[in-house]
C-alpha positions as CSV (number, residue, x, y, z in Angstrom):
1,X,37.4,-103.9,1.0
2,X,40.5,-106.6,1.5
3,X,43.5,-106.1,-1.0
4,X,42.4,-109.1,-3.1
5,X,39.2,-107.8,-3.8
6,X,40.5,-104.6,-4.9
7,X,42.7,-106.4,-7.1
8,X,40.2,-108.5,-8.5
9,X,38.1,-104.8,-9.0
10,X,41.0,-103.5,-10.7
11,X,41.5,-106.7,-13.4
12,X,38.0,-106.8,-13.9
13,X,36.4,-103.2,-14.2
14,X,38.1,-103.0,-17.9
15,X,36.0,-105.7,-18.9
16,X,32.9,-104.8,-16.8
17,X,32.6,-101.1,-18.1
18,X,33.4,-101.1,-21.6
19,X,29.8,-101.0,-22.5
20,X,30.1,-97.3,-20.8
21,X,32.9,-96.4,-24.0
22,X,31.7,-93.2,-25.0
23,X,32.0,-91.4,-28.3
24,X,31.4,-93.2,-31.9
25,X,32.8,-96.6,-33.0
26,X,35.1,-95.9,-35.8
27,X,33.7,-96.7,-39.1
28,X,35.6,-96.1,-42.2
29,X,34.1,-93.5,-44.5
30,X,32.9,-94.5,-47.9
31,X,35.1,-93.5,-51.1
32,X,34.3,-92.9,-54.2
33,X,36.2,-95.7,-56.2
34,X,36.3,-96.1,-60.2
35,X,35.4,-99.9,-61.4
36,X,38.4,-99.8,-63.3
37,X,41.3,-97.4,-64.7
38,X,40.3,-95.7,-67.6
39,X,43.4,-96.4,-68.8
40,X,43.4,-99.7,-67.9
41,X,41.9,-101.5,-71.3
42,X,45.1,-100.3,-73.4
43,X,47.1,-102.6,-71.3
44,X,47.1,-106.5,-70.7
45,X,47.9,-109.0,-67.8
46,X,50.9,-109.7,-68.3
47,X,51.7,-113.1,-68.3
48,X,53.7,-114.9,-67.0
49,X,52.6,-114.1,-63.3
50,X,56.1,-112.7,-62.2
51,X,56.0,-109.9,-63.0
52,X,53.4,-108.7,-60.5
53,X,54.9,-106.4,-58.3
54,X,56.5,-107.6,-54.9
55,X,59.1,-105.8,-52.5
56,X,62.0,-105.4,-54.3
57,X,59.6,-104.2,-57.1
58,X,62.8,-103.2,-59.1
59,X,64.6,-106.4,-59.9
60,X,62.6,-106.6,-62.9
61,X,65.0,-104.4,-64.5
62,X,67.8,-106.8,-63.7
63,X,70.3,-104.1,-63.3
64,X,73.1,-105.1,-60.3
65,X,74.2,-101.9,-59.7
66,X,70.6,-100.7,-59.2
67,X,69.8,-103.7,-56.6
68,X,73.1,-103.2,-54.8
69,X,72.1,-99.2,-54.8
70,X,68.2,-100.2,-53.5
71,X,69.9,-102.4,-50.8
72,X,72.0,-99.5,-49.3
73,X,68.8,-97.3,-49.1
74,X,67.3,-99.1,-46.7
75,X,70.7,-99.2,-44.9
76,X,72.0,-95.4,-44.4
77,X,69.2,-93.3,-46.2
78,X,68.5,-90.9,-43.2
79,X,65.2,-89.6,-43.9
80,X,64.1,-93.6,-43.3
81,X,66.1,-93.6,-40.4
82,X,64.2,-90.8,-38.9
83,X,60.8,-92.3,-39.8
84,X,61.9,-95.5,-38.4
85,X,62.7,-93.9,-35.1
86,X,59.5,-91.8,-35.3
87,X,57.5,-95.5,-35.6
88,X,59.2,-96.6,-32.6
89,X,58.2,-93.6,-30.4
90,X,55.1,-94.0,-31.8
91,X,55.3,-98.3,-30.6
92,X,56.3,-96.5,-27.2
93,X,53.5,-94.4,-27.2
94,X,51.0,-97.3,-27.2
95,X,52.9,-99.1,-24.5
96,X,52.1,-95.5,-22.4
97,X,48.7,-95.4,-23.3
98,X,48.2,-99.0,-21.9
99,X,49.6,-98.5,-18.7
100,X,46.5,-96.7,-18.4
101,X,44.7,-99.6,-17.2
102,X,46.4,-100.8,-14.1
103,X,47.0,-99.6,-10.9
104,X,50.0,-97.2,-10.0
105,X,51.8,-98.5,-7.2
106,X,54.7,-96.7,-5.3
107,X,56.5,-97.7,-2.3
108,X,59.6,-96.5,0.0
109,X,61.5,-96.7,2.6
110,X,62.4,-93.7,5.3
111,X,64.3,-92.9,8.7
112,X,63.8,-89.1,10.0
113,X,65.0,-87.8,13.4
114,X,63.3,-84.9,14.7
115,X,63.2,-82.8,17.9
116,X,60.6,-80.0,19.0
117,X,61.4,-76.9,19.3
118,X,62.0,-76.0,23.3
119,X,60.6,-72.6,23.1
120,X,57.1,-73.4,21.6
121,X,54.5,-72.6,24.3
122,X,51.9,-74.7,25.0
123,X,47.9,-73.8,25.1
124,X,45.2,-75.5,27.3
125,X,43.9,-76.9,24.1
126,X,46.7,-78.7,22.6
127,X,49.0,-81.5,24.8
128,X,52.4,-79.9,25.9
129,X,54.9,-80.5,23.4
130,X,57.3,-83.0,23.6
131,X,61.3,-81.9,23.7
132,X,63.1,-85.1,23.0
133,X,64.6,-86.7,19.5
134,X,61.8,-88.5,17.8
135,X,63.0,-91.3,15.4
136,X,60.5,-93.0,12.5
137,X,61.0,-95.8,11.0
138,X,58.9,-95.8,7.8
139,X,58.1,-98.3,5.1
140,X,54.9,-96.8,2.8
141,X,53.5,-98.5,-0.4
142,X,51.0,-96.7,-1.6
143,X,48.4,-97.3,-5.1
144,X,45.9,-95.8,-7.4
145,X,44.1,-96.9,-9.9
146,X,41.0,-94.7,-12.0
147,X,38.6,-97.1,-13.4
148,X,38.0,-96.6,-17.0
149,X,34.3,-96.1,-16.5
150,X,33.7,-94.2,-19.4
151,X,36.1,-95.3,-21.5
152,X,38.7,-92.3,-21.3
153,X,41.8,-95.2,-21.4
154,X,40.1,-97.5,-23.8
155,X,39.7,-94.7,-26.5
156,X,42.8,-93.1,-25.9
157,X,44.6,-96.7,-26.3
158,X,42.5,-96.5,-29.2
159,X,43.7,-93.5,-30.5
160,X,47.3,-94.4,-30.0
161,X,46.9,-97.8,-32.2
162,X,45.6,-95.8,-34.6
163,X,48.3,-93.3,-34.6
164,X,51.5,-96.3,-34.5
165,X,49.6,-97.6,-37.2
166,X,49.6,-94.4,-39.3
167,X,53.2,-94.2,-38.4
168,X,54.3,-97.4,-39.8
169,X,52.1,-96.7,-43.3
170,X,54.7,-93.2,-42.8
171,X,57.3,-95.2,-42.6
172,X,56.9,-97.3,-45.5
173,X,56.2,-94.4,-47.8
174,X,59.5,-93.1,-46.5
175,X,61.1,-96.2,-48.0
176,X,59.1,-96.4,-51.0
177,X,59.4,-92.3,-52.2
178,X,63.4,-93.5,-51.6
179,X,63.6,-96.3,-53.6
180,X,61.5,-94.5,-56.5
181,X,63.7,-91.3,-56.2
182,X,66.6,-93.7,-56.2
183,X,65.4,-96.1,-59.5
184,X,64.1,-92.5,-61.1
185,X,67.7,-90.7,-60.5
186,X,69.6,-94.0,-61.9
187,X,67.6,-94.2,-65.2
188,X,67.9,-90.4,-65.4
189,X,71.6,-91.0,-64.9
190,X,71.6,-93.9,-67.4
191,X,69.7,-91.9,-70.2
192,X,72.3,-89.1,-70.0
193,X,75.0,-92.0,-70.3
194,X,73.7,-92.4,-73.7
195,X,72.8,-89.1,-75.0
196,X,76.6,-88.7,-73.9
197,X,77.4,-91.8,-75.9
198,X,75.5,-91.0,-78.8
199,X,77.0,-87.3,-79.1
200,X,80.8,-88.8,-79.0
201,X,80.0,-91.1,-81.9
202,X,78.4,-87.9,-83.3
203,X,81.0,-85.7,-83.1
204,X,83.5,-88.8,-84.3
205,X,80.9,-88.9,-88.0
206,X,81.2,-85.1,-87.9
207,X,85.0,-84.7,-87.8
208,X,85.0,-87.6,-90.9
209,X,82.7,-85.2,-92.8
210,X,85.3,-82.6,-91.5
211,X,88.1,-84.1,-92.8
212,X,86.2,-85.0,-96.1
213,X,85.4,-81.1,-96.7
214,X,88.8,-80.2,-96.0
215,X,90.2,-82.4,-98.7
216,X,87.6,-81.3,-101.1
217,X,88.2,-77.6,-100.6
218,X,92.1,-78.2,-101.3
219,X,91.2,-79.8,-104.2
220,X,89.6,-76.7,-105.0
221,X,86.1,-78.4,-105.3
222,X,83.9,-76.4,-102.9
223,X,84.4,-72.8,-101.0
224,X,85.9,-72.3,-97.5
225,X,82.1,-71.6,-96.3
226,X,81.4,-75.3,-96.3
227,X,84.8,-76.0,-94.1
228,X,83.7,-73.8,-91.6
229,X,80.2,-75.1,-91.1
230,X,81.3,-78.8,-90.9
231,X,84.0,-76.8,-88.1
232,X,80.3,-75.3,-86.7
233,X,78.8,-78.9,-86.9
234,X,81.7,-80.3,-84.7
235,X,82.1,-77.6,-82.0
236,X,78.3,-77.2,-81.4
237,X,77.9,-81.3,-81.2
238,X,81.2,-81.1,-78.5
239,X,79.8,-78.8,-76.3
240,X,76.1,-80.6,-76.1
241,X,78.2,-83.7,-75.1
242,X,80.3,-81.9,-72.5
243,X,77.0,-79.9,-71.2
244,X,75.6,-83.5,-70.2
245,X,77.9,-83.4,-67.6
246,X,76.3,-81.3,-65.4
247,X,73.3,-82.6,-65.2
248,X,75.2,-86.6,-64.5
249,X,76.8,-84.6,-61.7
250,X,73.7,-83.3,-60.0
251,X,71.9,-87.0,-60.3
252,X,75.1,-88.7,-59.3
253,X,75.1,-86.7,-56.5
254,X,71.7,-87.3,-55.9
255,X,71.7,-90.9,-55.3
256,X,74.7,-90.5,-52.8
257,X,72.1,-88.6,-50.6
258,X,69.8,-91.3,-51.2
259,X,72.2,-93.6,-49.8
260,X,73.6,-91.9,-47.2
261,X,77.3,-91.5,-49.1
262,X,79.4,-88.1,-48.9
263,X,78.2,-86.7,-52.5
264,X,82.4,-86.1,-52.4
265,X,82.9,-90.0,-52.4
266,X,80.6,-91.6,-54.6
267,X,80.8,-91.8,-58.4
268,X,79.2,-94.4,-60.3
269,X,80.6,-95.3,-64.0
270,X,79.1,-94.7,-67.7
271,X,76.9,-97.2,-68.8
272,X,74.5,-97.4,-71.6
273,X,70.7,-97.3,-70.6
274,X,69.8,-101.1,-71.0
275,X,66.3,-101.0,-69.3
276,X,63.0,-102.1,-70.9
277,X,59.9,-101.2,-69.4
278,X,57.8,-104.6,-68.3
279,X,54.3,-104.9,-68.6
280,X,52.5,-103.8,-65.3
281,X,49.4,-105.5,-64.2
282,X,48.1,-102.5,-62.5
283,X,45.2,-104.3,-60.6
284,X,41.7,-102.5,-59.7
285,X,41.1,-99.0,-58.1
286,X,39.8,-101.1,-55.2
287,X,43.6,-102.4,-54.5
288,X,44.9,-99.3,-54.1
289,X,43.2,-98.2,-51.3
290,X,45.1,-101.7,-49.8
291,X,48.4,-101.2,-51.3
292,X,49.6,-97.7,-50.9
293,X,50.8,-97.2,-47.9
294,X,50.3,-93.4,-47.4
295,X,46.3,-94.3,-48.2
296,X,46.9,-96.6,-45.6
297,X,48.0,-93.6,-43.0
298,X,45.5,-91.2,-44.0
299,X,42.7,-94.2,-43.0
300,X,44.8,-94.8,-39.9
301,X,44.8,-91.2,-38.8
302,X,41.0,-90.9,-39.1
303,X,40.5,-93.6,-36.8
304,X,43.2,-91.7,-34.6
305,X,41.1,-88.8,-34.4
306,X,37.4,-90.6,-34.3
307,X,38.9,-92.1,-31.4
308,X,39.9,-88.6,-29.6
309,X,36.5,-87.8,-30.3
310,X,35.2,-90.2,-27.3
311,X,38.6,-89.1,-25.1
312,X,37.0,-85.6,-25.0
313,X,33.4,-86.5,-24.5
314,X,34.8,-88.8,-21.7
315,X,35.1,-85.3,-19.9
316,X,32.2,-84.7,-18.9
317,X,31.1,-87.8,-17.4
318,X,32.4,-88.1,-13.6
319,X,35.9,-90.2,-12.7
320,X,36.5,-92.7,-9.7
321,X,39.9,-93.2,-8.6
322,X,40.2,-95.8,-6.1
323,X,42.7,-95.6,-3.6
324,X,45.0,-97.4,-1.3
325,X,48.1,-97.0,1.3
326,X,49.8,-99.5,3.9
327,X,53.3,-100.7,5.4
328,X,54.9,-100.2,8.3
329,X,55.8,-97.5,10.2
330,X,57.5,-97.5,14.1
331,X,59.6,-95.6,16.4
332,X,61.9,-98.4,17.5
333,X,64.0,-100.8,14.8
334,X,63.3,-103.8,16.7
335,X,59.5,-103.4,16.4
336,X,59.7,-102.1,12.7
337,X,58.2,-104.7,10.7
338,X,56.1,-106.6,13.4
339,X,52.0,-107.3,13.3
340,X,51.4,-103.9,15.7
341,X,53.3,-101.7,13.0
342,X,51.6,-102.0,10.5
343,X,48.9,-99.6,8.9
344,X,46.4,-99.6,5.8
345,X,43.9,-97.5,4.5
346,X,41.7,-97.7,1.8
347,X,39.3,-94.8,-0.3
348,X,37.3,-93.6,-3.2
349,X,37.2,-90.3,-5.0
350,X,34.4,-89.3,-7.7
351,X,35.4,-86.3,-9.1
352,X,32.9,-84.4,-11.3
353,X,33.5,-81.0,-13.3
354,X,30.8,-78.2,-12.4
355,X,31.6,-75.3,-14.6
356,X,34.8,-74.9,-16.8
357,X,33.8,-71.7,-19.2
358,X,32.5,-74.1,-21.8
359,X,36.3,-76.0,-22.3
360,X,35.2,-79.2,-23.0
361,X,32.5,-78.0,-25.5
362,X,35.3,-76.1,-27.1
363,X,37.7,-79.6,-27.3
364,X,34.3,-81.8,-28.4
365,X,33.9,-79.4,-30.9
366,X,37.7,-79.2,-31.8
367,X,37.8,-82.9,-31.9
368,X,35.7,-83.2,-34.2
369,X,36.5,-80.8,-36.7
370,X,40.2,-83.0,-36.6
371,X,38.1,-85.6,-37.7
372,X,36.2,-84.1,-40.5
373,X,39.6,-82.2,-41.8
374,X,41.5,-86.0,-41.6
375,X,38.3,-87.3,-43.7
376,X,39.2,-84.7,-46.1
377,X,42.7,-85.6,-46.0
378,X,41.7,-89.3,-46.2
379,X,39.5,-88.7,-49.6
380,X,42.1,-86.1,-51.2
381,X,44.9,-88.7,-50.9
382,X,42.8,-91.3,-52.5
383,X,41.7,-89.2,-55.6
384,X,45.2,-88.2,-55.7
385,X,46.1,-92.1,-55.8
386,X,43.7,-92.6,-58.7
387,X,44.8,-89.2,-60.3
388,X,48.2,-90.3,-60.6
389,X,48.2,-93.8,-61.9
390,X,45.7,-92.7,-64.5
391,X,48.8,-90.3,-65.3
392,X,51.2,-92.7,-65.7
393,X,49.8,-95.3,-67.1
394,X,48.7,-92.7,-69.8
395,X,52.0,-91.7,-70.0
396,X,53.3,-95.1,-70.6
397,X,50.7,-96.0,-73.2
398,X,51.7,-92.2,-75.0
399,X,55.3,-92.4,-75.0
400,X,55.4,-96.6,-75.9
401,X,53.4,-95.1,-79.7
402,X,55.9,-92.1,-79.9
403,X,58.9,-94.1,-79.1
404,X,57.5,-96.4,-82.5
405,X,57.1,-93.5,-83.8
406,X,60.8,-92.2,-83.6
407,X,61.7,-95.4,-84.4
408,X,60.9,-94.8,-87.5
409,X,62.2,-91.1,-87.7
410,X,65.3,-91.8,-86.8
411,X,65.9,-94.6,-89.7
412,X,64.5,-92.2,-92.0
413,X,66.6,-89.4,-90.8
414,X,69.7,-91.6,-91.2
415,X,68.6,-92.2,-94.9
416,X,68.2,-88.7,-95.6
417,X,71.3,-88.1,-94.1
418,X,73.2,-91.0,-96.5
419,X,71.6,-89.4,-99.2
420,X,72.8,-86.2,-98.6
421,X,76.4,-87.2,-98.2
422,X,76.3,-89.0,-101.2
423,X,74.7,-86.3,-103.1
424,X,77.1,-83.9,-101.7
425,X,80.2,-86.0,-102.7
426,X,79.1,-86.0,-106.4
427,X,78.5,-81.9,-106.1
428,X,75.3,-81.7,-106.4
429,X,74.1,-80.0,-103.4
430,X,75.7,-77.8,-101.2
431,X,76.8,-78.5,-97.5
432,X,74.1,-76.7,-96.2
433,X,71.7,-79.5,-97.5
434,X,74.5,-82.3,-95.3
435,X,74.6,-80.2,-92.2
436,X,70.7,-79.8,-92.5
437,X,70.1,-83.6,-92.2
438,X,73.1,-84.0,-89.5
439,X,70.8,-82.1,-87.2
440,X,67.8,-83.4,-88.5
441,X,69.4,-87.0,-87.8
442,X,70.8,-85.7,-84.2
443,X,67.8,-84.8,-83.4
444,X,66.0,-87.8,-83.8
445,X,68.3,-89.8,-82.3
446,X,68.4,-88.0,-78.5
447,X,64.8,-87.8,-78.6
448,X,64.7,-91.6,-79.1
449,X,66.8,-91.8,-76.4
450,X,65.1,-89.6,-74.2
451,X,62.0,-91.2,-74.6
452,X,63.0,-94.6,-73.6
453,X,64.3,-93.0,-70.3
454,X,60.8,-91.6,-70.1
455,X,59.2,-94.4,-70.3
456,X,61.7,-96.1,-67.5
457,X,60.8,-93.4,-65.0
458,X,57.2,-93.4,-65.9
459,X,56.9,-96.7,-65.2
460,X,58.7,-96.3,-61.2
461,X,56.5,-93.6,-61.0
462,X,53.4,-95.8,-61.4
463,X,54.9,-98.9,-59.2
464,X,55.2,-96.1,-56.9
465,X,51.5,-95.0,-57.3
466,X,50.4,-98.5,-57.0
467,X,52.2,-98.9,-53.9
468,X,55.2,-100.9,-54.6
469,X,55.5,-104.2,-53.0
470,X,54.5,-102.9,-49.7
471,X,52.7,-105.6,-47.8
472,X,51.7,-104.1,-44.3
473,X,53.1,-106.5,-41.0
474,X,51.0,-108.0,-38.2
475,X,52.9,-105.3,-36.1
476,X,52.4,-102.3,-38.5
477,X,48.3,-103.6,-38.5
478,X,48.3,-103.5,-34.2
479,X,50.2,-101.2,-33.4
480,X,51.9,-103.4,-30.8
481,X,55.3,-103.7,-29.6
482,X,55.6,-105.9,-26.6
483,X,56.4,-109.5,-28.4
484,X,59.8,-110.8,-29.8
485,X,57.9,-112.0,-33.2
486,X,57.1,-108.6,-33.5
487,X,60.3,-107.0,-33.1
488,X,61.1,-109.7,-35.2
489,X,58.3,-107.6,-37.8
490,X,59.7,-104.3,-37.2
491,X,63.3,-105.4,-38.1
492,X,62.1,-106.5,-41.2
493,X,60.3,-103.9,-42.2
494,X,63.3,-101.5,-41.7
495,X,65.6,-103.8,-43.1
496,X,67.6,-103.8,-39.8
């Protein structure tokens, strides 16, 4: 065969044998997907439209210091970084797999100088051997090339696509548990700014009713007993407002990990919690399986494995490698690269396994077992996907009626509380009945509190179940890393 019909072999065998692909075409395996959210019909659309949920899903709190904190995530958050690298060699991987699909071509160049041994003794059979310096002059190229005949490259091309694309829906989860963990920590952060807040103006209304006792029991009016429980109220209500403190430390330092600060650097200044939860149009069931992006790897990785399925089967089906060598090769420089120095051969090799102990039953059978057990994987994470919005969104339709609810303790509370003062001051209950209310009042109040940062969290939780804004690229959707618009794709989606 002349070099240009091999090479026209080589271009166009891809095309010629892919009918020959063995193994099963990927198909994605049904789900079972609800018609709605059963929680669903206690909510509307909100309205207007902007509130529907994009990338930087959590601008709708309009909180600065939360947008600037988002912004460094994507920036120094290691645990990104390393899923972002992880794409890459996964982008690499493709490129490998590829390669499988052209030739292999090698070439060299080489000068040896040799000289037989003058004590080897000839034999009638063989030509006397000769004594003086030999010199070679060499210049080999040599090429390969097994023809995808039964679709070995094509599926394990296959498989690799698959796998870059599961690696890019990794790498967005990556960024989206960060930026949950992130908006969760801060409103966390922000709720114990105003349990903080609330227990200083606290303790400020108990050393008045303090200082109110104290008078009255030097006027003789009422017992010591009553000075030292307002002295009880006072001390107890300080030390809840300096235990706070902890707990602001750890999720301070928390969100310096996030953003890849020195936890001995970063500090972040009291605030009151000023977020509102915003209606969330939380879509269909259907969109789920579209917008979260570890749904998306789980799909991803069953085509990966669907596709080693026809790799191994591939195995028992014969190869051809074709084959190919030429260049020059002389004893003298000056004839080197001339017409009579040159050389060229050309061969094929079918290569067939007879008996291997039942191996590639044992990796068919392997193969697909991955497949079945990424299925499962596959179905699990979806139910899971259902499981927790239906939370959340429960838990934002529960804890929206308690908060009214404690709405209306805590003015009550704060009435029986005026009352008791007022009945106190004219004598005619004790202080027991005021310290009573103070807690009862107290009470109330942080658990108003805490439930509006419950609802806050609740509600990144379930932009987090839904899947954030992710929107997956053209490069995350092929797999492909070879053009500059898709660079272009993978510097946006890492925010580099």
């Amino acid at each position: 065969m002349k070099p240009n019909a091999m090479k026209l072999a080589a271009l166009l065998a891809p095309a010629l044998l892919a009918a020959c692909t063995v193994g099963p075409d990927y198909v994605r395996p049904a789900v079972e997907s609800p018609a709605a959210y059963k929680e669903r019909g206690n909510w509307k659309q909100a309205e207007p439209r902007d509130l529907e949920l994009r990338g930087k899903w959590w601008e709708v709190f309009k909180d600065p210091l939360l947008d600037s904190l988002q912004e460094q995530v994507d920036v120094s958050n290691q645990n990104l970084a390393r899923a972002e690298a992880q794409y890459r060699q996964a982008l690499a991987l493709v490129q490998s797999a590829r390669a499988g699909f052209y030739p292999t071509v090698t070439g060299g160049v080489s000068n040896t100088r040799s000289r037989s041994s003058a004590t080897t003794i000839a034999t009638p059979s063989v030509a006397p051997v000769s004594r003086g310096v030999v010199t070679n002059h060499n210049l080999p190229f040599q090429a390969s090339w097994e023809a995808d005949v039964w679709g070995k490259i094509s599926r394990t091309v296959e498989a690799s696509e698959a796998s870059a694309q599961a690696s890019a829906g990794d790498l967005a989860a990556a960024r989206l548990s960060a930026q949950a963990a992130l908006a969760q920590s801060y409103f966390q952060l922000r709720s114990l700014d105003a349990q903080q807040k609330l227990l200083e103006d606290t303790v400020a209304g108990y050393e008045q009713s303090l200082r109110l006792v104290q008078n009255q029991y030097a006027a003789g009016i009422v017992a010591k007993a009553d000075v030292v429980q307002a002295q009880v109220q006072v001390k107890t209500t300080q030390a809840q407002a300096i235990d706070i403190g902890v707990q602001r430390a750890q999720l301070e330092h928390a969100i310096a990990l996030l953003v890849g600060k020195p936890a001995s650097n970063f500090s972040i200044a009291r605030a009151p919690l000023m977020a509102v939860t915003p209606p969330v149009p939380a879509g269909l069931p259907s969109e789920l399986l579209e917008r979260r992006p570890d749904v998306a790897a789980a799909e991803r990785r069953m085509a990966q494995a669907n596709a080693q399925i026809g790799v191994v089967k591939a195995a028992y089906f014969p190869s051809l490698t074709l084959s190919a060598a030429g260049g020059y090769q002389s004893a003298a420089m000056i004839d080197w690269l001339t017409a009579p120095s040159r050389y060229w051969s050309f061969g094929t090799a079918i290569a067939e396994t007879l008996f291997d102990g039942g191996l590639r039953r044992a990796q068919t059978a392997q193969a697909i077992a991955a497949y079945d057990a990424n299925v499962a994987a596959y179905r699990q994470t979806v139910l899971a996907g259902f499981q927790q919005v239906e939370d959340n969104l429960a838990a934002l339709r529960i804890l929206e009626q308690e908060g009214e609810v404690m709405e209306e303790a805590v003015k009550l509370a704060d009435q029986s509380l005026a009352l008791a003062i007022n009945q106190y001051k004219a004598g005619t209950v004790s202080f027991l009945n005021v310290v009573v209310a103070q807690t009862t009042a107290l009470a109330n109040q942080r658990t108003a509190v805490n439930l509006l940062g419950q609802r806050v969290v609740a509600y990144t939780q379930l932009v987090t179940n839904l899947g954030g804004g992710w929107t997956p690229s053209r490069e995350e959707l092929t797999g492909r890393n070879a053009s500059r618009s898709e660079r272009d794709a993978l510097g946006a989606a890492t925010g580099k």
